[in-house]
C-alpha positions as MATLAB code, in Angstrom:
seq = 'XXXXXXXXXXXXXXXXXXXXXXXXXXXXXXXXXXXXXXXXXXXXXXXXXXXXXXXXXXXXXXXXXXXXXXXXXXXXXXXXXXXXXXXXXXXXXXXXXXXXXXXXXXXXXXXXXXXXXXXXXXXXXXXXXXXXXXXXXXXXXXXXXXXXXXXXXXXXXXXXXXXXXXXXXXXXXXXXXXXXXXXXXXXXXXXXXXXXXXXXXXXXXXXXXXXXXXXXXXXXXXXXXXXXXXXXXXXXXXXXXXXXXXXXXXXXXXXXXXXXXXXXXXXXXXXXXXXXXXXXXXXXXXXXXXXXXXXXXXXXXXXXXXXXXXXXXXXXXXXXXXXXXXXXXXXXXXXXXXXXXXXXXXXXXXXXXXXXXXXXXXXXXXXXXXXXXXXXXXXXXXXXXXXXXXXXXXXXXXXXXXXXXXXXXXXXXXXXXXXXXXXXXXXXXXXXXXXXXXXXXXXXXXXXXXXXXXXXXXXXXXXXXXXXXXXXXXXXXXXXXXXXXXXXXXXXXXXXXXXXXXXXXXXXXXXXXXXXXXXXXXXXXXXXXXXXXXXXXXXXXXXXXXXXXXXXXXXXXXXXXXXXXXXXXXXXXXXXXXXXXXXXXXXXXXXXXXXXXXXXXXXXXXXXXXXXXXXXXXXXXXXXXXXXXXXXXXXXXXXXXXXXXXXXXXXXXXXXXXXXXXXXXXXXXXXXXXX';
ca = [
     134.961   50.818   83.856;
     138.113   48.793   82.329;
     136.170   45.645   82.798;
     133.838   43.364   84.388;
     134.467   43.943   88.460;
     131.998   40.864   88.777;
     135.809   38.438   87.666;
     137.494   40.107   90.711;
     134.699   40.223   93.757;
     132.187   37.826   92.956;
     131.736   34.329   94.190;
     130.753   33.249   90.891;
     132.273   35.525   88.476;
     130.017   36.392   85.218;
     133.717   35.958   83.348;
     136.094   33.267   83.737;
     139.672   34.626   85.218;
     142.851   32.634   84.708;
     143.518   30.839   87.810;
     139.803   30.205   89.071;
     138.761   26.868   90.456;
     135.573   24.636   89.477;
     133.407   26.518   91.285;
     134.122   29.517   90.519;
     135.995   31.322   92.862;
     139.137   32.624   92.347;
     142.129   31.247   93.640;
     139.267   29.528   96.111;
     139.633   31.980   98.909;
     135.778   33.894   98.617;
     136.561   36.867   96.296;
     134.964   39.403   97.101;
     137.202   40.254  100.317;
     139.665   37.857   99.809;
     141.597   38.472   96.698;
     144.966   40.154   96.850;
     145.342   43.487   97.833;
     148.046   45.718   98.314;
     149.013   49.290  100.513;
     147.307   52.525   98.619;
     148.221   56.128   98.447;
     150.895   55.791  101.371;
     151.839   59.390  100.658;
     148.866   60.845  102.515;
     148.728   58.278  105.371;
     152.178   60.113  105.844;
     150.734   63.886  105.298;
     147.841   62.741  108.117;
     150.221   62.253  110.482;
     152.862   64.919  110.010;
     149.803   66.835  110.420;
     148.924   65.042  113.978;
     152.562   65.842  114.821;
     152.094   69.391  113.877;
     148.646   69.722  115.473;
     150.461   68.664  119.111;
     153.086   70.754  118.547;
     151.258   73.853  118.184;
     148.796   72.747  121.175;
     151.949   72.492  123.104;
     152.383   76.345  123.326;
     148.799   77.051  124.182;
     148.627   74.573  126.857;
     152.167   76.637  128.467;
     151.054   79.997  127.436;
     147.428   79.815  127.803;
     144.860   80.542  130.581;
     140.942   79.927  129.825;
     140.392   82.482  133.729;
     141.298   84.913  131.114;
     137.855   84.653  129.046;
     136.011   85.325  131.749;
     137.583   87.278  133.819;
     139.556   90.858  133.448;
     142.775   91.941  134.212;
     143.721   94.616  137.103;
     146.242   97.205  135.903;
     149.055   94.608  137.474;
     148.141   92.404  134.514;
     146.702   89.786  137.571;
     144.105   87.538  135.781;
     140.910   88.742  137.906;
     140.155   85.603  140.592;
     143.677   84.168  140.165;
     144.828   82.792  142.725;
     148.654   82.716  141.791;
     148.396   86.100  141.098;
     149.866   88.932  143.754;
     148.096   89.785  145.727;
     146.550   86.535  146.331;
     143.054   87.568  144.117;
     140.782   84.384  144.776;
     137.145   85.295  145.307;
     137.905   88.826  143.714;
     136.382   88.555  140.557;
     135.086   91.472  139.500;
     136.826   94.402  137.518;
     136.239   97.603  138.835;
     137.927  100.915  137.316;
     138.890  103.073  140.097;
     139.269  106.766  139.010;
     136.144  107.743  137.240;
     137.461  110.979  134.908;
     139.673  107.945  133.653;
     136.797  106.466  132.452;
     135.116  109.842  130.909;
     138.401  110.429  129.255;
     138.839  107.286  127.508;
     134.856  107.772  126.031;
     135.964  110.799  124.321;
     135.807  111.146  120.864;
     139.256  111.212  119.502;
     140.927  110.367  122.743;
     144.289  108.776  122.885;
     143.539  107.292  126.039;
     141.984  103.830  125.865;
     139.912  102.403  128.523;
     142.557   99.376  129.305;
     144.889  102.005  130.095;
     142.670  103.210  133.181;
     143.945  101.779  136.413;
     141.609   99.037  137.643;
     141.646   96.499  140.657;
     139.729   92.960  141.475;
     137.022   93.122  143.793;
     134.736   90.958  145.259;
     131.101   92.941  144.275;
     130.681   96.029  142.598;
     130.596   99.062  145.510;
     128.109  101.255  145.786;
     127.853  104.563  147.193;
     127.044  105.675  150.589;
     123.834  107.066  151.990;
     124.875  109.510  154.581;
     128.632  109.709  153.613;
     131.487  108.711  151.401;
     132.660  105.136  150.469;
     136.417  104.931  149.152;
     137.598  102.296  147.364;
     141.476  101.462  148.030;
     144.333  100.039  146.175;
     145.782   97.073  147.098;
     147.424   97.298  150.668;
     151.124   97.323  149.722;
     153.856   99.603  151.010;
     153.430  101.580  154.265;
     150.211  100.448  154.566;
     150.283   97.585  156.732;
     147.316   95.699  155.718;
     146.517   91.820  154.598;
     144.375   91.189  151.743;
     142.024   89.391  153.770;
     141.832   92.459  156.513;
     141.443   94.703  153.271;
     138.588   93.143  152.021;
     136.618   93.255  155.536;
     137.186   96.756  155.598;
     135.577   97.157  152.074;
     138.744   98.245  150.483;
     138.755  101.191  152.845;
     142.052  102.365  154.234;
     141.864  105.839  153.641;
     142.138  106.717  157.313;
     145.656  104.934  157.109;
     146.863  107.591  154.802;
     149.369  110.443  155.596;
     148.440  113.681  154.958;
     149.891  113.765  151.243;
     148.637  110.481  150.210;
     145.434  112.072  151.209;
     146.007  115.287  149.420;
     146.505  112.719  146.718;
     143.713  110.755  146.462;
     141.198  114.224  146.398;
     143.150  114.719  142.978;
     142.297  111.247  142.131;
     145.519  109.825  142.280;
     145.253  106.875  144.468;
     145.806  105.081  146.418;
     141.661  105.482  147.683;
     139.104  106.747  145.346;
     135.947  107.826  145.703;
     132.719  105.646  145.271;
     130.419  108.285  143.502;
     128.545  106.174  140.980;
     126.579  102.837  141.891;
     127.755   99.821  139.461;
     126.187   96.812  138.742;
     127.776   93.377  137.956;
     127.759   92.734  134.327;
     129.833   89.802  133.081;
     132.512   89.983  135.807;
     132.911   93.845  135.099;
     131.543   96.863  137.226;
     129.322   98.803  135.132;
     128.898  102.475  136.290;
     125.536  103.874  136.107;
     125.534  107.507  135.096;
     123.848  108.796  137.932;
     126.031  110.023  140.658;
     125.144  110.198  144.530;
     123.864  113.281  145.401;
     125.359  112.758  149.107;
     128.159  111.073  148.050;
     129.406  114.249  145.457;
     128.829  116.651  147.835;
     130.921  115.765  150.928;
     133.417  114.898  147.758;
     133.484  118.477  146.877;
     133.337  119.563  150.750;
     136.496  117.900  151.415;
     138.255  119.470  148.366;
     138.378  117.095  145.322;
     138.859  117.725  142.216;
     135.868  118.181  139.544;
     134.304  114.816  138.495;
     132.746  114.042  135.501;
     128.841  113.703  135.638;
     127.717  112.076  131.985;
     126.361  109.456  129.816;
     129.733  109.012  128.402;
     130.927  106.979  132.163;
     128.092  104.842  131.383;
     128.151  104.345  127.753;
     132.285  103.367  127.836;
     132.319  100.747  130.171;
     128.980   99.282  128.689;
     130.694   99.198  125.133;
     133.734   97.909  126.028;
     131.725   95.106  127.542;
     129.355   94.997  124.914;
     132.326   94.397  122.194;
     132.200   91.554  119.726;
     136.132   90.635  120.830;
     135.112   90.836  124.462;
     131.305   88.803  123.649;
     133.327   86.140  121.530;
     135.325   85.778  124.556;
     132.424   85.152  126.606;
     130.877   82.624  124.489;
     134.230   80.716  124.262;
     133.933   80.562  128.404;
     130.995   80.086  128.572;
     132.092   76.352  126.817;
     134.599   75.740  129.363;
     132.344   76.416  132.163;
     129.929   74.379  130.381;
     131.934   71.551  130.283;
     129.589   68.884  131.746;
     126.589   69.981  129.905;
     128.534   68.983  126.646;
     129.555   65.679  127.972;
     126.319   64.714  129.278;
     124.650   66.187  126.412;
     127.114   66.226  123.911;
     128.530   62.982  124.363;
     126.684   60.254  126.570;
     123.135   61.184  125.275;
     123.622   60.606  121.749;
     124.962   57.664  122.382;
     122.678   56.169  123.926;
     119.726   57.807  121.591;
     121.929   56.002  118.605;
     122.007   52.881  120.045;
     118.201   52.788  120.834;
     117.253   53.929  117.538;
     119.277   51.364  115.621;
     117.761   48.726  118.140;
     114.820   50.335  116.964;
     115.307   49.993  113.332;
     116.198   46.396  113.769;
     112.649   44.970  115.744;
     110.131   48.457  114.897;
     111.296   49.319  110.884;
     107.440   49.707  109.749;
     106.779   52.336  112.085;
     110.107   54.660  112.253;
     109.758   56.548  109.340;
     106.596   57.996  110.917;
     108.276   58.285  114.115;
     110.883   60.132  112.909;
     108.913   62.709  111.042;
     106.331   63.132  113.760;
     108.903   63.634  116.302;
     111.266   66.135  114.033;
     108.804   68.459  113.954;
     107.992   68.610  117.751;
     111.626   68.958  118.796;
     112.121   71.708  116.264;
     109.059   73.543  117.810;
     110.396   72.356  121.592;
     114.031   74.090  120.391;
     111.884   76.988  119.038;
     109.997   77.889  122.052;
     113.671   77.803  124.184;
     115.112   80.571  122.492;
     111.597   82.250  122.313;
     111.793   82.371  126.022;
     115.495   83.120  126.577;
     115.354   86.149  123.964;
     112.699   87.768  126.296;
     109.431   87.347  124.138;
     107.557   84.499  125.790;
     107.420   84.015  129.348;
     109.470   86.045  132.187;
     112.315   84.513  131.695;
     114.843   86.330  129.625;
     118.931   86.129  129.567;
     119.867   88.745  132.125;
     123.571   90.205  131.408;
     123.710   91.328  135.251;
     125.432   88.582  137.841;
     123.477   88.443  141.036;
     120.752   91.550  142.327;
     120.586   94.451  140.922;
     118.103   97.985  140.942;
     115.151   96.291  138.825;
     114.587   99.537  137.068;
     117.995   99.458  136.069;
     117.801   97.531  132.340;
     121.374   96.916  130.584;
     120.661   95.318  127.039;
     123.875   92.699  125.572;
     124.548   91.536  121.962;
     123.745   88.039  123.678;
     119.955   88.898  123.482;
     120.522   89.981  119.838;
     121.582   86.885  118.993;
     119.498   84.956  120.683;
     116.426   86.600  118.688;
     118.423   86.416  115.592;
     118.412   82.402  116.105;
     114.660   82.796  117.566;
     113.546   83.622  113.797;
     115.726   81.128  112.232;
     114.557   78.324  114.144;
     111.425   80.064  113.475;
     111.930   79.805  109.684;
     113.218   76.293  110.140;
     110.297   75.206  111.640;
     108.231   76.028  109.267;
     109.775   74.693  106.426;
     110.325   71.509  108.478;
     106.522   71.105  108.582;
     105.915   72.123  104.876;
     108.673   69.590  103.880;
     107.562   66.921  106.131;
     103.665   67.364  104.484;
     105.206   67.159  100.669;
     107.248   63.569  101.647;
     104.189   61.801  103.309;
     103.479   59.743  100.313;
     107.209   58.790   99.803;
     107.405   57.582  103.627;
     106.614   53.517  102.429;
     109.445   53.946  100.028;
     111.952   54.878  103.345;
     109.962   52.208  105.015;
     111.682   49.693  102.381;
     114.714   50.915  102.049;
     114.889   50.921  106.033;
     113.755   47.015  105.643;
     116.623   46.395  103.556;
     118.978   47.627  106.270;
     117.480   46.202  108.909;
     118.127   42.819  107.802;
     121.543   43.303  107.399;
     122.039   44.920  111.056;
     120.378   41.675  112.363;
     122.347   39.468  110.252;
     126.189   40.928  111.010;
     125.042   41.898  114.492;
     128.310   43.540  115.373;
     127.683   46.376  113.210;
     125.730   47.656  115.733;
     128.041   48.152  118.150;
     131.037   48.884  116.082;
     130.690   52.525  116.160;
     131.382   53.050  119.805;
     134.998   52.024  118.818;
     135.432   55.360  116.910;
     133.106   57.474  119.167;
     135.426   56.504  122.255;
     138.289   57.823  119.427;
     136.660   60.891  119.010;
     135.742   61.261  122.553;
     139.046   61.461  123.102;
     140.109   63.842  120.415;
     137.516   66.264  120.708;
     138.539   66.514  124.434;
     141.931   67.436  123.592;
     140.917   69.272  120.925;
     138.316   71.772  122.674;
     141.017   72.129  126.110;
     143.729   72.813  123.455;
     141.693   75.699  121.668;
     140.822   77.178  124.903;
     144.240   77.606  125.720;
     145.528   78.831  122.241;
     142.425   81.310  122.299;
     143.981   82.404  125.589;
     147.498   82.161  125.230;
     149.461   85.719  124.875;
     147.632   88.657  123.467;
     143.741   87.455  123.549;
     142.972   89.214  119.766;
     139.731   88.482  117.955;
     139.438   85.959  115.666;
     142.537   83.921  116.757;
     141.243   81.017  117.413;
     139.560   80.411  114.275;
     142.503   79.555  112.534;
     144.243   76.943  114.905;
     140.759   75.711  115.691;
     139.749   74.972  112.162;
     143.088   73.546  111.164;
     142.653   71.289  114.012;
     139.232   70.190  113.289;
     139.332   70.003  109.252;
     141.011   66.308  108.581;
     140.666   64.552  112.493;
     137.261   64.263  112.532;
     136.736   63.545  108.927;
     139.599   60.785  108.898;
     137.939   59.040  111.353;
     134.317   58.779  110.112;
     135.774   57.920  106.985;
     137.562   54.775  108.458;
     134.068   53.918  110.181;
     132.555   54.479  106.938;
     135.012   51.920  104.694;
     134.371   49.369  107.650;
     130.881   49.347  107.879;
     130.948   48.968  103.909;
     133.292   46.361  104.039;
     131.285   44.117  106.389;
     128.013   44.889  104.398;
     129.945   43.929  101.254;
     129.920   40.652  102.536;
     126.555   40.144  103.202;
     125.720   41.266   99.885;
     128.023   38.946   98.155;
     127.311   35.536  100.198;
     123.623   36.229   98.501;
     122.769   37.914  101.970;
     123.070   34.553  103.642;
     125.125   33.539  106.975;
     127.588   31.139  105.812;
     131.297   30.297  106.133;
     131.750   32.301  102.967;
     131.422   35.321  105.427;
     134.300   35.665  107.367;
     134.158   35.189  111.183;
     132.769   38.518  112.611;
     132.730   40.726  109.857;
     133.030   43.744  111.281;
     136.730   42.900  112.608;
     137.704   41.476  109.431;
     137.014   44.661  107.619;
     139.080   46.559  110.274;
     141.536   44.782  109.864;
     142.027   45.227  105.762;
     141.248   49.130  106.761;
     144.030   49.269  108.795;
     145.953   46.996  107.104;
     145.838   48.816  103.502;
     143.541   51.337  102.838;
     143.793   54.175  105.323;
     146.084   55.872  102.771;
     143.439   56.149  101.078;
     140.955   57.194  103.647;
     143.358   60.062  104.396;
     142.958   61.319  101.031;
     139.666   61.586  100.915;
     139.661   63.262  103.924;
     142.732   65.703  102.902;
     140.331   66.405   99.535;
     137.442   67.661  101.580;
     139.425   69.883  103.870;
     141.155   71.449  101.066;
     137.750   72.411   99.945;
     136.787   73.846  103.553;
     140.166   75.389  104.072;
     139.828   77.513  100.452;
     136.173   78.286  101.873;
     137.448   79.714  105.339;
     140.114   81.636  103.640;
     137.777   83.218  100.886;
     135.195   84.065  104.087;
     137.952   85.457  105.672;
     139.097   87.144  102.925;
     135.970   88.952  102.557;
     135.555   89.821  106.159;
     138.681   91.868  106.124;
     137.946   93.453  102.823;
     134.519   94.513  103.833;
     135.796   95.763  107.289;
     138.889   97.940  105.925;
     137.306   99.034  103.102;
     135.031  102.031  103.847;
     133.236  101.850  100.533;
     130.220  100.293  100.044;
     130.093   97.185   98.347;
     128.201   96.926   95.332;
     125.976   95.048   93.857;
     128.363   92.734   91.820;
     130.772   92.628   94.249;
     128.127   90.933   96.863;
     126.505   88.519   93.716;
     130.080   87.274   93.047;
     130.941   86.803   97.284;
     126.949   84.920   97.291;
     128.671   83.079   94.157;
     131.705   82.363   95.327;
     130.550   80.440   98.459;
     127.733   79.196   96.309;
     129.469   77.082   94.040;
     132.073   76.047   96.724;
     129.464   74.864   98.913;
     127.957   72.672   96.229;
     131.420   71.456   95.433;
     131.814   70.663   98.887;
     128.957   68.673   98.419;
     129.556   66.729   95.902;
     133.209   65.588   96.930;
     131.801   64.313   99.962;
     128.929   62.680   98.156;
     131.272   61.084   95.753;
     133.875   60.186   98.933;
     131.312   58.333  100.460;
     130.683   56.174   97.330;
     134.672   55.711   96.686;
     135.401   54.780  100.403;
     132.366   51.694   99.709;
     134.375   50.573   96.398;
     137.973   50.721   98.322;
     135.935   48.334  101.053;
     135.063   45.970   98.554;
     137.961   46.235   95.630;
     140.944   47.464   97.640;
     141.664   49.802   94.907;
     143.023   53.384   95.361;
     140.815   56.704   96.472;
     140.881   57.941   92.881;
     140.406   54.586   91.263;
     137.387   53.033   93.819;
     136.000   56.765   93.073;
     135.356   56.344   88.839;
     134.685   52.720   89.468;
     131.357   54.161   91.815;
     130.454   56.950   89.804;
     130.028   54.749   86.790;
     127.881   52.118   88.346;
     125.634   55.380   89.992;
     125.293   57.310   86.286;
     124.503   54.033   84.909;
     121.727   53.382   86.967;
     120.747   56.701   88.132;
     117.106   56.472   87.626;
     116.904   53.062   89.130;
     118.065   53.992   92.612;
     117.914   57.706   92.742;
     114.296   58.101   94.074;
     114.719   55.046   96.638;
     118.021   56.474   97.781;
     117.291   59.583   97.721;
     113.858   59.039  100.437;
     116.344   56.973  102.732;
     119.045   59.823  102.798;
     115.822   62.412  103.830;
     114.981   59.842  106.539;
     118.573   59.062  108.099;
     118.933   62.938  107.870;
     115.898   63.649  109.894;
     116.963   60.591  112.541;
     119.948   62.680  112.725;
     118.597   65.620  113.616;
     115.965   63.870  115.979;
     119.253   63.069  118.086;
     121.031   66.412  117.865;
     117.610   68.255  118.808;
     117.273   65.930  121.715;
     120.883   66.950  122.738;
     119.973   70.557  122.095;
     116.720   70.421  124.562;
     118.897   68.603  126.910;
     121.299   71.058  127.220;
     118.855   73.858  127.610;
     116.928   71.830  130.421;
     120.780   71.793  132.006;
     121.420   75.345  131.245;
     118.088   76.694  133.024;
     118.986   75.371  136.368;
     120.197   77.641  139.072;
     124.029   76.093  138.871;
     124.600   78.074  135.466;
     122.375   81.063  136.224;
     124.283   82.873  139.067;
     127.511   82.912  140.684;
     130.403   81.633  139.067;
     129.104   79.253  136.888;
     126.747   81.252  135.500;
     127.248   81.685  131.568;
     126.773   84.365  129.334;
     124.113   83.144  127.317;
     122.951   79.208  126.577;
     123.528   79.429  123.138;
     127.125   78.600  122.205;
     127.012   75.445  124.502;
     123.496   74.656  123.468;
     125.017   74.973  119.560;
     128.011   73.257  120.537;
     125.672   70.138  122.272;
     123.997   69.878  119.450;
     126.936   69.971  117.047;
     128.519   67.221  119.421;
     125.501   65.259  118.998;
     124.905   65.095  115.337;
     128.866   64.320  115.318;
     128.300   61.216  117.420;
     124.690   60.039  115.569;
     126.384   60.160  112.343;
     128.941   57.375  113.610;
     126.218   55.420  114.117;
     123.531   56.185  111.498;
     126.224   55.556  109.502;
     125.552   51.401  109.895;
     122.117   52.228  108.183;
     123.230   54.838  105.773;
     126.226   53.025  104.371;
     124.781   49.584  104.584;
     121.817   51.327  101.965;
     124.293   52.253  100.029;
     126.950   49.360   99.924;
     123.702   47.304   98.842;
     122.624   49.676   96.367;
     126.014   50.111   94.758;
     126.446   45.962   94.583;
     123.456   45.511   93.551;
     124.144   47.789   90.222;
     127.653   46.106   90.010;
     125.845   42.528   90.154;
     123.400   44.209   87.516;
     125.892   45.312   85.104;
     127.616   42.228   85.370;
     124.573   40.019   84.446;
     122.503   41.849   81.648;
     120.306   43.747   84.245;
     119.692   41.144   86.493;
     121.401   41.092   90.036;
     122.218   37.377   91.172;
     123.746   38.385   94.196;
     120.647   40.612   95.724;
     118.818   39.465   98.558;
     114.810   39.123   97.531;
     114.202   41.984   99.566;
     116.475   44.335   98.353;
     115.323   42.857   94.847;
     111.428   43.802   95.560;
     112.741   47.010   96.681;
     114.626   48.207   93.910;
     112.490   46.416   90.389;
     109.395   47.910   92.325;
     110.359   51.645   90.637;
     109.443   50.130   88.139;
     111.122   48.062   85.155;
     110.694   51.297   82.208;
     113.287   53.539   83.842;
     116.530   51.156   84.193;
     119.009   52.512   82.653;
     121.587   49.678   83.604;
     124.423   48.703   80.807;
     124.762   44.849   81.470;
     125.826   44.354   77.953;
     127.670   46.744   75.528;
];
């Protein structure tokens, strides 16, 4: 430990330093916050914000380059963005892709073909067309050249010009060359895209062949082609990507002003109702789990009538077109199923260690209603992360969209963007919050002029003024750890995809490994992160410094504060999932009205923005559960410093904290107060 930390932080040191006063303190200015300090680990303060600069920079390009119309709707043969209206022809209100030449389509379903469906010539429409009862519908070009047409006229007409036509261009189109094509096979809307159905008009084919056309294709194939290019995993991803943008005030309602509110009212909670909350928060866990449960139940088709459709608007009701968004949606079903059950199992076997978290809880409490400001500190960073997550998510949209749409491209930019931001700046909250608690504990949890004026400003203010080099490192650490995961995922996606052999079993137990034993490691940095981000609060030492001086004290007295922590971490976790869940049902209620189930709104499938909501949300309750978590833990962590420093008994502790901790009983401290 390289000596009593006691001589440095306390008000009454258990060692006499050169230079203290009578009383004790050194140099007479408190201690504990108020000894000297210097800058730390300036380096990485400088890495963070080259990579801020970088991070712009590369945003630049999508925001020039990119176009978010392009995940939801397709592109004519033109290249014109589908509903575009900067595109020529002026294409607003034509939304829907619709190939034109159907032995196109056949061809490119072939087996070995070297024509792809994107090469087959297709226009924007306004609705699918459908063939006629007693005739033949055509569906034109665009009205460009010698035909004389405006858009506008075109579209009343139903795309019909084929009167217009000389005799050639005729001649032409009955060898399906354009400009007008026939309109053999009904389509339905699916995702913005006319999906033939293989089941040609009997009227329609026959005054086809009357009037000389060529030989159409009648199969499956037609139907199968369109329906898999659709049905892709590039062109689903794409979807579910839009379907965020279009989503947009679902997330900020649920994603961003909910959980704020839910924070604030359970920490206002905590502070007047702490006997009751841990039951609270069990009881109502489980029944927002179940409430989540029964959403995608009924959205994957297997309770009530009210499955995802993949079809925009009316269609033939005996007409049934499946989509990998109902596959996942039951895939989730059975893993919230699974969740929920081990949610009630695990909420059965820590019923008898609910009036230890009761406690604990106690202990915080009285610190939030001591340094008041602590709880409204957090919305300082959540307004910081409002903001960055709202340049962040417009800024992947556009690099997702920008140039060649490929899958898989966006994972990159979006992960580099979101591996140190978000961490950097819970981390600052984090060393704050300890910083202000650190006080408490130290003035022997009383309110006295040995606390500095507002706490929670005064421990900003040494943050910013010499420690966020250090917060940047421990930030950088844990994305370095995430990045090497990504790539290894990665990695093994592309191995497993251009590899036709099968993978055997050693090769799959050393992947499971792999991610394993990074996951745990993952773990543990941030674990120990959150510990060394409490000591650089209180000592103003560097990351890797602050980070031996905390896991000492927590080896030493492992067995004294495991179990209590431990209970308090399962509670604050469950409070944070009480708030995402919330968001999660919240954004479900929002996604089942008739705004985002037709027309253009209407999204894919719930369950990227509902995931997304709920990601939001645990984002934002973790700002603010952090007052409670790291105020636990600040205390704990003093209280085995003050331990140490006075043969296993803390001075400094405030009674309750005192009952709390000697009540595990005196047999299992394993405290080294003297060598």
């Amino acid at each position: 430990m390289g000596g009593p930390l006691g001589a440095i932080i306390g008000r009454y040191p258990a060692a006499a330093a050169s230079g203290s006063n009578e009383d004790g303190r050194i140099g007479g200015d408190g201690g504990i916050i108020k000894h000297n300090r210097k800058c730390r680990d300036l380096v990485f303060l400088i890495i963070f914000i080259a990579f801020w600069v970088a991070m712009i920079v590369n945003s630049s390009f999508g925001f020039n380059q990119g176009n978010p119309l392009r995940l939801m709707y397709g592109l004519d043969y033109k290249g014109n963005i589908c509903g575009n209206r900067h595109a020529d022809p002026d294409l607003r209100e034509l939304e829907v892709r619709y190939w034109l030449n159907p032995n196109q389509v056949y061809q490119s379903g072939l087996k070995n073909s070297q024509f792809d469906l994107a090469d087959a010539r297709s226009i924007c429409l306004m609705e699918c067309p459908i063939p006629s009862e007693d005739g033949i519908n055509w569906v034109c070009d665009y009205p460009e050249g010698d035909i004389r047409l405006s858009v506008d006229d075109w579209i009343d007409r139903d795309y019909d010009y084929y009167e217009y036509l000389t005799p050639e261009t005729r001649n032409s189109s009955l060898q399906l060359q354009g400009p007008c094509y026939p309109v053999i096979f009904p389509s339905v809307n699916v995702y913005w895209s006319c999906q033939f159905i293989a089941r040609a008009s009997n009227v329609s084919l026959k005054h086809w062949q009357q009037m000389g056309g060529v030989d159409i294709d009648e199969n499956i194939i037609i139907d199968k082609t369109i329906h898999r290019a659709i049905n892709s995993p590039s062109a689903v991803l794409k979807r579910y990507v839009a379907d965020i943008w279009k989503a947009g005030p679902v997330l900020i309602v649920c994603g961003g002003i909910l959980p704020l509110f839910l924070s604030i009212i359970w920490l206002l909670m905590i502070r007047h109702f702490v006997a009751g909350m841990t039951w609270i928060t069990v009881i109502l866990f489980n029944a927002l789990v179940i409430s989540v449960t029964m959403f995608y139940y009924r959205k994957a088709g297997w309770i009530g009538s009210d499955a995802l459709s993949v079809v925009i608007g009316e269609s033939d009701p005996y007409i049934h077109i499946s989509g990998r968004e109902i596959n996942h949606l039951r895939a989730v079903a059975i893993l919230m199923t699974i969740v929920m059950i081990i949610s009630f199992l695990s909420s059965i076997a820590i019923v008898r260690r609910l009036l230890i978290a009761t406690s604990v809880l106690k202990v915080a409490a009285k610190v939030i209603g001591e340094v008041q400001a602590l709880i409204i500190f957090p919305i300082l960073p959540y307004v910081i992360l409002a903001i960055f997550y709202m340049f962040w998510f417009s800024a992947a949209l556009h690099l997702f969209s920008s140039g060649q749409i490929l899958k898989n491209d966006c994972n990159v930019n979006c992960c580099s963007f979101d591996l140190k931001s978000n961490k950097f700046i819970i981390a600052c909250s984090s060393t704050v919050i300890a910083g202000s608690v650190a006080s408490y504990y130290w003035a022997r949890g009383e309110i006295s002029q040995e606390i500095p004026f507002l706490p929670v400003f005064s421990s900003t203010k040494r943050l910013l003024r010499y420690n966020l080099g250090s917060v940047a490192l421990g930030s950088l650490i844990v994305s370095i750890v995430e990045w090497v995961r990504f790539i290894l995922e990665a990695l093994r996606r592309r191995i497993r995809h251009g590899d036709p052999a099968p993978v055997t079993c050693i090769g799959k137990l050393m992947s499971t490994s792999s991610q394993c034993c990074l996951g745990c490691i993952d773990w543990t940095i941030k674990s120990v992160n959150r510990n060394a981000y409490i000591m650089i609060a209180i000592t103003g030492k560097g990351f890797n410094r602050a980070s031996a001086i905390a896991t000492g004290l927590i080896m030493n007295n492992i067995l004294r504060i495991g179990k209590v922590n431990v209970i308090g971490d399962v509670i604050l976790y469950l409070g944070k999932l009480c708030v995402s869940l919330s968001c999660a049902l919240f954004a479900f209620l929002m996604l089942d009205t008739h705004k985002y189930k037709s027309a253009h709104n209407k999204i894919s499938s719930p369950l990227f923005p509902v995931l997304v909501s709920w990601g939001l949300g645990y984002v934002v309750v973790t700002l603010f559960f952090a007052v409670v978590e790291m105020s636990i833990d600040t205390l704990i962590l003093s209280f085995c410093q003050d331990a140490e420093e006075h043969q296993g008994t803390a001075q400094y502790a405030p009674p309750l904290l005192m009952a709390t901790l000697d009540g595990q009983g005196e047999t299992h401290r394993v405290t080294q107060g003297s060598s």
